[in-house]
mmCIF file of the C-alpha atoms, coordinates in Angstrom:
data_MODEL
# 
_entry.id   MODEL 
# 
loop_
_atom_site.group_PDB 
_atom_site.id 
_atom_site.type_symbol 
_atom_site.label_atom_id 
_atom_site.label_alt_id 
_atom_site.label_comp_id 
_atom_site.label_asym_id 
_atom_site.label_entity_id 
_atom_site.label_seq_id 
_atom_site.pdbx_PDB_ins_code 
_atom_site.Cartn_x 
_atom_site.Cartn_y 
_atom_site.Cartn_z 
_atom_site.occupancy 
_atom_site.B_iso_or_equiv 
_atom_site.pdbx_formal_charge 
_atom_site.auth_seq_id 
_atom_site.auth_comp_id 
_atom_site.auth_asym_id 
_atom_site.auth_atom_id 
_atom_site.pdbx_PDB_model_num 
ATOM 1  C CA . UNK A 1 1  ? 121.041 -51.757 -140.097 1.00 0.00 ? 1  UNK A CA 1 
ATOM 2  C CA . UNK A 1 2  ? 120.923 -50.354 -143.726 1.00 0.00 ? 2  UNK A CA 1 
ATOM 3  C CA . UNK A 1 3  ? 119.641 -47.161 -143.593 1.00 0.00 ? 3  UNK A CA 1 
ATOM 4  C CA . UNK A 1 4  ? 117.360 -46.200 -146.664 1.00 0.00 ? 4  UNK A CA 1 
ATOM 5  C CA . UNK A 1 5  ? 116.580 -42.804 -148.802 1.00 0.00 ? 5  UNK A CA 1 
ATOM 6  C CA . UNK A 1 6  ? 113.672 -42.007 -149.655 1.00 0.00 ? 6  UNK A CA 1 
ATOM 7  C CA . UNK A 1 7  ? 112.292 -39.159 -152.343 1.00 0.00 ? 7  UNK A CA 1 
ATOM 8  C CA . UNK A 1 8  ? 109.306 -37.797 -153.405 1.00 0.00 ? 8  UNK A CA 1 
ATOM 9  C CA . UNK A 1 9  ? 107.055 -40.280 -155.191 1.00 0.00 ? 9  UNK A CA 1 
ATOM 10 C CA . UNK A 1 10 ? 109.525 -43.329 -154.701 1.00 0.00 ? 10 UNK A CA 1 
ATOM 11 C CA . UNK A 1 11 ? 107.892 -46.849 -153.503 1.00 0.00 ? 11 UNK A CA 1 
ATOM 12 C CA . UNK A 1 12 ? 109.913 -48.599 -150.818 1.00 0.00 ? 12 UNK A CA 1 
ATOM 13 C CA . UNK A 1 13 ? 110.702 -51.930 -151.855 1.00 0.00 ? 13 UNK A CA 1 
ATOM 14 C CA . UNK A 1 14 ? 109.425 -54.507 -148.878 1.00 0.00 ? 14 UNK A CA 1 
ATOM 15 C CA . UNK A 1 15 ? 112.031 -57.049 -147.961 1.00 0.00 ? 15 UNK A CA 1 
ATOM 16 C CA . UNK A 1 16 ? 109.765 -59.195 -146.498 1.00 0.00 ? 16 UNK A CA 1 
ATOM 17 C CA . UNK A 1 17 ? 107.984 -61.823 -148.484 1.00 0.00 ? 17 UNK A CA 1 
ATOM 18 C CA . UNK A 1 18 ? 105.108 -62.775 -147.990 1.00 0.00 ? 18 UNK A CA 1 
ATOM 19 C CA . UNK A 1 19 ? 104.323 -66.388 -146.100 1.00 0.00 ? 19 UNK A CA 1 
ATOM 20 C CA . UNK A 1 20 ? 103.235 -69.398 -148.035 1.00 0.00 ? 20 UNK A CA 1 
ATOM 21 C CA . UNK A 1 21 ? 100.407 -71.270 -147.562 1.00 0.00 ? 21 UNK A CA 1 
ATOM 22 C CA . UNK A 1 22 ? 101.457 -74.670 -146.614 1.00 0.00 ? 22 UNK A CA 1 
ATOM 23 C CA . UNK A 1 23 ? 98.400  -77.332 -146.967 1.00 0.00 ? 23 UNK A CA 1 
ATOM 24 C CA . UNK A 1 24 ? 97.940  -77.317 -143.124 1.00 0.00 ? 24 UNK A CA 1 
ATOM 25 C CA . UNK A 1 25 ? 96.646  -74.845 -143.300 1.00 0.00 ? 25 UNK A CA 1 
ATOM 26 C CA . UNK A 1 26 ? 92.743  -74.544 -143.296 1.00 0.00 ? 26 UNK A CA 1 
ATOM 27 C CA . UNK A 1 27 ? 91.808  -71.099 -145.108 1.00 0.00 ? 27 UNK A CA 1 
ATOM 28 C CA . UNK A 1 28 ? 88.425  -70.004 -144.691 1.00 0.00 ? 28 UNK A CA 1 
ATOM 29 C CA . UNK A 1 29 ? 86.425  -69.022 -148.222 1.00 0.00 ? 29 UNK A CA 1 
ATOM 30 C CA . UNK A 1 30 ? 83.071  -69.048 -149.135 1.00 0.00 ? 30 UNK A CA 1 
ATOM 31 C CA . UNK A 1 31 ? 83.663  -72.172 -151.396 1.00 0.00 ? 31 UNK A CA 1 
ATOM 32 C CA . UNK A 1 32 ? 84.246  -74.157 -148.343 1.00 0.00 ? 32 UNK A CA 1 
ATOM 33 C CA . UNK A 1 33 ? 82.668  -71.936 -145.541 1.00 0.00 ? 33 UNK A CA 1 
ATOM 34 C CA . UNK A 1 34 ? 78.613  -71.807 -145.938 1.00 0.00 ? 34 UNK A CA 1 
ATOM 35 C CA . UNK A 1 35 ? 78.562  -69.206 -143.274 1.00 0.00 ? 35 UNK A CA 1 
ATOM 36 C CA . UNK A 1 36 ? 81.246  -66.907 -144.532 1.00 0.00 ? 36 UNK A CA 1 
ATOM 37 C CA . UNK A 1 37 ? 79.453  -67.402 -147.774 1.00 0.00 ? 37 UNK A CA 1 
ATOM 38 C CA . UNK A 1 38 ? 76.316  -66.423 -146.258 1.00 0.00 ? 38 UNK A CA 1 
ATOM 39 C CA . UNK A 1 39 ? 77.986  -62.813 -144.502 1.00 0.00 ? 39 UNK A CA 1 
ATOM 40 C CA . UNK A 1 40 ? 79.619  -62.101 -147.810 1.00 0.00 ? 40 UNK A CA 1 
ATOM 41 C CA . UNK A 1 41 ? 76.207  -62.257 -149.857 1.00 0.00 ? 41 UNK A CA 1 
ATOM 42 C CA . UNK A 1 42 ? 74.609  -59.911 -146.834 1.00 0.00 ? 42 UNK A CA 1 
ATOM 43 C CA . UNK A 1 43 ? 77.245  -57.530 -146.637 1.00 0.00 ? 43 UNK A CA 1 
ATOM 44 C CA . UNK A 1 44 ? 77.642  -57.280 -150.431 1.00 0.00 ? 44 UNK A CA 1 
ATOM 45 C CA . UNK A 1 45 ? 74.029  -56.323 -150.756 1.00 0.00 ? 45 UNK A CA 1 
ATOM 46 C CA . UNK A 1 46 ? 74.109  -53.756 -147.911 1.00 0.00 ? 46 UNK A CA 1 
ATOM 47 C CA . UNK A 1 47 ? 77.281  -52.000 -149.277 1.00 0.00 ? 47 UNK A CA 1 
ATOM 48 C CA . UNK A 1 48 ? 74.676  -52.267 -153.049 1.00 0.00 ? 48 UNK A CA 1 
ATOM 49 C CA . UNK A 1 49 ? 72.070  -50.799 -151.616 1.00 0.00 ? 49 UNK A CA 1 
ATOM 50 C CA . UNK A 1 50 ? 74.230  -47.852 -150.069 1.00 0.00 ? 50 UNK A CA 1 
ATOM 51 C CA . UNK A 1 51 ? 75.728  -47.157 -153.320 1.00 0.00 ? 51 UNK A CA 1 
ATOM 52 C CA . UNK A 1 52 ? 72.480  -47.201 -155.082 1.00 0.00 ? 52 UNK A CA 1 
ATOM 53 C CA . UNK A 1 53 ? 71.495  -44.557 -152.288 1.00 0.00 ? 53 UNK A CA 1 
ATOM 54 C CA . UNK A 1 54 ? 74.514  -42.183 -152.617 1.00 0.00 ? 54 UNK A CA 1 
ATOM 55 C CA . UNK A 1 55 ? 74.054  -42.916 -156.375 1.00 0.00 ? 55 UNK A CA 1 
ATOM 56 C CA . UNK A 1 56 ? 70.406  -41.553 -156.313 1.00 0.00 ? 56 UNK A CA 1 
ATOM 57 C CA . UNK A 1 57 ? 71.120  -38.470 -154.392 1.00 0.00 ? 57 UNK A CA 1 
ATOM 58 C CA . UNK A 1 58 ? 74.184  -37.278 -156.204 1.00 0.00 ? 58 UNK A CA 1 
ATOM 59 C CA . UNK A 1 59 ? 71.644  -37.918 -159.370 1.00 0.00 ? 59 UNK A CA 1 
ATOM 60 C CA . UNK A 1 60 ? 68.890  -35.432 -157.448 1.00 0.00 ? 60 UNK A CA 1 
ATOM 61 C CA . UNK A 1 61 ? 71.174  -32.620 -156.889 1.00 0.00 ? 61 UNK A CA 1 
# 
């Protein structure tokens, strides 16, 4: 087992890579999940909204 040093500020380098996608697989999006699609669009709006909100009272204090 190598043993590594690590410093102040330094990045470890990952040794892993990551997996491919082999065609297989079926990965969920929104282009070809109407559902996921759907969630997206509602939870995009919520997190709006709650911006907008923390947006409008940092503007009032």
């Amino acid at each position: 087992m190598k043993k590594e040093n690590y410093t102040m500020n330094a990045t470890p380098q990952r040794s892993k890579r990551p997996r491919p996608i082999t065609s297989t697989q079926d990965v969920q999006t929104s282009r070809n999940n109407p559902a996921l699609a759907q969630k997206i669009q509602e939870v995009s709006a919520r997190i709006i909204k709650e911006n907008y909100e923390l947006y409008k009272d940092l503007e009032n204090k």
